[in-house]
C-alpha positions as CSV (number, residue, x, y, z in Angstrom):
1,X,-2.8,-24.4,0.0
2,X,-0.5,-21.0,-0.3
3,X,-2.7,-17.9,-0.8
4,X,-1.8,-15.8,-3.2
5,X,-0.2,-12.3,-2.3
6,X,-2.8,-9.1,-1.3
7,X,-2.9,-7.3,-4.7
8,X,0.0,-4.5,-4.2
9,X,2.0,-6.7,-1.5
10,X,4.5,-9.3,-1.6
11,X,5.7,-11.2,0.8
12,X,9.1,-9.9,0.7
13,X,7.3,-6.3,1.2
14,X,5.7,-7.2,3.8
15,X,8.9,-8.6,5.7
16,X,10.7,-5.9,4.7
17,X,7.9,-3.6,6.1
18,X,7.5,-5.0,9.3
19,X,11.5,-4.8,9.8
20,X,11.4,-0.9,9.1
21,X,8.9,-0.3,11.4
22,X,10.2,-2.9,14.4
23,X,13.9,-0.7,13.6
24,X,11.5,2.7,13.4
25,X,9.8,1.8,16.7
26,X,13.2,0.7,18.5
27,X,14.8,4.5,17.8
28,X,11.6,5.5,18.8
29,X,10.5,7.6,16.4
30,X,6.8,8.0,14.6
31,X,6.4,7.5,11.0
32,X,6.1,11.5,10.2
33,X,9.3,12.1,11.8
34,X,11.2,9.2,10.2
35,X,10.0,10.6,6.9
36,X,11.8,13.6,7.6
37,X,14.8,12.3,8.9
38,X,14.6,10.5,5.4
39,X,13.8,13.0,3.6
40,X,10.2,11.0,2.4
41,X,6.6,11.9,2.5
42,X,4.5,10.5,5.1
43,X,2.6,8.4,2.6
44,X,5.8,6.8,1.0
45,X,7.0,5.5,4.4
46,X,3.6,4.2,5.6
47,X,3.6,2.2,1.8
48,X,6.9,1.1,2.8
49,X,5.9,0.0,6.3
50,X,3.1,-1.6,4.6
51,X,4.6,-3.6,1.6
52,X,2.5,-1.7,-0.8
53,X,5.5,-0.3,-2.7
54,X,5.5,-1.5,-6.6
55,X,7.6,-4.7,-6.6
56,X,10.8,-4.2,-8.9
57,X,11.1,-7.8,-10.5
């Protein structure tokens, strides 16, 4: 049986998540300075590297 989805997370988020922080850890840089770089708040790239972004379908 498939489990649903943690409220707030897709699965797509999630994959997407982990692959920003395996390319954020391969530069190296920590999530505070890749925020800058990008011009982000802290918090929105931890809910990025978390999948907890709103899902846009």
């Amino acid at each position: 049986m498939v489990k649903p989805p943690v409220r707030g997370r897709s699965i797509a988020g999630a994959v997407a998540g982990f692959v920003l922080r395996v390319a954020r850890e391969s530069i190296p840089r920590t999530q505070a300075a890749m925020a800058e770089a990008l011009g982000v708040d802290l918090g929105t790239m931890q809910g990025w590297e978390s999948g907890a972004g709103r899902s846009r379908t």
